[in-house]
C-alpha positions in Angstrom: 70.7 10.5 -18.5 69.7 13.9 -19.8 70.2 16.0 -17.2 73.2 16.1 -14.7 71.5 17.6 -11.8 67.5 16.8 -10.6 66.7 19.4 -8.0 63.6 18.5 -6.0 61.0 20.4 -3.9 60.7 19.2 -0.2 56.6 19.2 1.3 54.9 17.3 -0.7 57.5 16.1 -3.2 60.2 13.9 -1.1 58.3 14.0 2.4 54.5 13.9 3.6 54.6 16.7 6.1 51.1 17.7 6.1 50.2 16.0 9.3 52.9 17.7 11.2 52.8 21.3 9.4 48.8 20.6 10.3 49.5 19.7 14.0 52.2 22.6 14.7 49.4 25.6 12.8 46.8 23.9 15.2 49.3 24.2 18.3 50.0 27.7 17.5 46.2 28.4 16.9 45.1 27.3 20.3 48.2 29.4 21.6 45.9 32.1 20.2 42.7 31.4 21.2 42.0 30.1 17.7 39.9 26.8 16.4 41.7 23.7 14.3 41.8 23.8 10.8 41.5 20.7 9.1 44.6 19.0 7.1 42.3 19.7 3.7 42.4 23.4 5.0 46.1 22.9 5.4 47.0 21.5 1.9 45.6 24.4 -0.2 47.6 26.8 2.7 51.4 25.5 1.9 54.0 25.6 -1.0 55.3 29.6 -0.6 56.8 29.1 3.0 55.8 29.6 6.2 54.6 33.6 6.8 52.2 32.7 3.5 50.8 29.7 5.2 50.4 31.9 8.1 48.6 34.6 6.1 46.3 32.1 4.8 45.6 30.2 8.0 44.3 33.7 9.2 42.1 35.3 6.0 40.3 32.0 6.1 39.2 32.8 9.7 37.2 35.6 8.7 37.4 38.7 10.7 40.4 37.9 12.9 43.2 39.0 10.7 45.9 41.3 12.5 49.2 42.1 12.0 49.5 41.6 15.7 47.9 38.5 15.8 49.9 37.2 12.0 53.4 37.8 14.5 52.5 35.9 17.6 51.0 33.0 15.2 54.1 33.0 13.3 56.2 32.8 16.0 54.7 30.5 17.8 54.2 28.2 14.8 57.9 28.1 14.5 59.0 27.6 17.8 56.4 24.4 18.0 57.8 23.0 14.7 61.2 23.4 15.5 60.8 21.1 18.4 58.1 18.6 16.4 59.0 18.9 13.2 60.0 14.6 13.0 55.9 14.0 13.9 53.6 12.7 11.4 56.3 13.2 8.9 57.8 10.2 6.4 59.1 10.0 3.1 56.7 8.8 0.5 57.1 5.2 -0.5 59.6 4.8 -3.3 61.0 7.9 -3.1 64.4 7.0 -1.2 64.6 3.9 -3.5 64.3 6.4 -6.7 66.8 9.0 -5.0 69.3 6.0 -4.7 69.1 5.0 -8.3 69.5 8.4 -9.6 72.8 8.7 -7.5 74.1 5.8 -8.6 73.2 6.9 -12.6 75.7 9.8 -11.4 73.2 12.5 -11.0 73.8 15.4 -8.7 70.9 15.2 -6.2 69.6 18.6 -4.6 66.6 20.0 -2.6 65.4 23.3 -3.0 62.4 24.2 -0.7 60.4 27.6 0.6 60.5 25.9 3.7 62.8 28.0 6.7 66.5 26.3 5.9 67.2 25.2 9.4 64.0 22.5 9.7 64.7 21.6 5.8 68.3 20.8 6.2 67.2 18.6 9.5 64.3 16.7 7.7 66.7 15.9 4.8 69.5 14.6 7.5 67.4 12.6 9.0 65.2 11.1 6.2 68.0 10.9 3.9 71.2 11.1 4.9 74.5 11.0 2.7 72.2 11.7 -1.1 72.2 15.3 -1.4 74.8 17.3 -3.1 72.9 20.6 -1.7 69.6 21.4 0.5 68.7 24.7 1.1 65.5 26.3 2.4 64.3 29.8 3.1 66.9 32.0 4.8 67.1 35.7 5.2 67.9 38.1 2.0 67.4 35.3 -0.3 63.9 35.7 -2.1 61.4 32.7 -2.2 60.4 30.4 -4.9 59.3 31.3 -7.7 61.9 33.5 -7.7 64.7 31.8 -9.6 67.6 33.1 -6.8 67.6 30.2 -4.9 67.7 28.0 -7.3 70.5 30.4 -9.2 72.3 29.7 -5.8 72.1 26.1 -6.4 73.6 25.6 -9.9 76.6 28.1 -8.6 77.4 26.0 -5.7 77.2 22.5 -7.7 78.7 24.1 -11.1 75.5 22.8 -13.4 73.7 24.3 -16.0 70.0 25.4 -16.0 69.9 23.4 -19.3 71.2 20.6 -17.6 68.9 20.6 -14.7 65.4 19.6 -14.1 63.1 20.7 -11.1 60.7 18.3 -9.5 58.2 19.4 -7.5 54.3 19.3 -6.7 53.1 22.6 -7.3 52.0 25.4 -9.3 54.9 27.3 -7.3 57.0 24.2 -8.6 56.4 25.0 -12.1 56.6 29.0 -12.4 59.9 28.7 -10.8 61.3 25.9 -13.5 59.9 28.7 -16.0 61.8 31.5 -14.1 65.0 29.4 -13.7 64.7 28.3 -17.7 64.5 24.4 -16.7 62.4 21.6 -18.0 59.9 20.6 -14.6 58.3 17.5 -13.3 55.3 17.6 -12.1 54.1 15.1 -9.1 51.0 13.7 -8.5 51.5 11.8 -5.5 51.9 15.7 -3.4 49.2 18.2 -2.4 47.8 19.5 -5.3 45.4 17.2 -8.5 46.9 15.7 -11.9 44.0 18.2 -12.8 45.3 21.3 -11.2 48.9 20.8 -12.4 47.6 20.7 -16.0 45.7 23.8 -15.9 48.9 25.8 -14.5 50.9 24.5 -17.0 52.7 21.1 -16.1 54.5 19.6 -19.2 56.0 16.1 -17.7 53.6 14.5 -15.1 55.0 11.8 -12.8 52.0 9.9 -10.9 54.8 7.1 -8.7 58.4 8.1 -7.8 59.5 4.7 -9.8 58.5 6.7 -12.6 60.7 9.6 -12.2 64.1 8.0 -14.2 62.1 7.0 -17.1 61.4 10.9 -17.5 64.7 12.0 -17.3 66.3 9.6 -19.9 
């Protein structure tokens, strides 16, 4: 294989999580007095953790934007997908199949995600237990993707290179933080975001099935 470690974004890369992250924001918005949002409305909101998502959920309500308001939302949110967060929430198909045969090719197997580290390291426990050499989510003093820190943290823990790494992910987020990290980056069609849009923020490698995903790393 070319690389010796394929580090892989979580929401909409290894899992569908937009029905739950959808049904925990709605939770939270009735908590406040505030109307559903769609799962469309959703998509576009996710992929640079959860206080973005929040921000967003609230600027496209115009008018109700608080700082007030953005806490109790937030924590709310949090507290409603810490106890939910299994709900309307699976791997894509072929993904655990592709995960397997990666391991087995002797590839170090990580997951890097802007999602809060406690409900990431559960969802990959659950959904995939025993195939990652590392998972690690959004914790306190460690900045965000794109930021390359976290994934910096990653190839200190598992002793690989940038040059022998790829990142896999769905997202324009996905490939400014390969570019900051100085790795090659696969770019998934099956997640929340168009072939179309990946292209015009500068996706290289384009993986449309999870099958696909070994052929691109030989």
């Amino acid at each position: 294989m070319r690389y010796k470690l394929a580090c892989f974004d979580l929401d909409g890369t290894l899992l569908d999580t937009l029905g739950g992250l959808t049904r925990s924001l709605n939770a939270a918005r009735r908590m406040n007095n505030l109307a559903s949002q769609t799962e469309e409305q959703v998509m576009t909101f996710i992929n640079n953790g959860v206080v973005k998502m929040i921000e967003r959920s609230l600027t496209a309500d115009p008018g109700v934007y608080n700082e007030q308001l953005k806490s109790r939302l937030l924590k709310d949110y949090i507290a409603y997908y810490n106890s939910h967060y299994l709900e309307d929430t699976r791997p894509y198909n072929g993904i655990t199949e592709i995960l397997r045969r990666l391991k087995s090719d002797g590839m170090l197997l990580a997951c890097v995600t802007n999602k809060d580290d406690e409900p990431a390291q559960k969802l990959i426990e659950r959904f995939f237990p025993g195939i990652f050499d590392y998972v690690s989510g959004s914790v306190e003093g460690v900045e965000r993707k794109p930021s390359p820190e976290p994934i910096e943290r990653c190839l200190n823990a598992l002793g690989v290179e940038n040059t022998d790494t790829v990142y896999i992910g769905d997202s324009d987020t996905d490939i400014v933080t390969a570019y900051n990290s100085e790795m090659d980056c696969i770019s998934c069609t099956w997640g929340y975001r168009s072939r179309k849009f990946l292209v015009e923020n500068g996706a290289l490698f384009i993986c449309t099935e999870p099958v696909d995903l070994r052929n691109l790393m030989r």
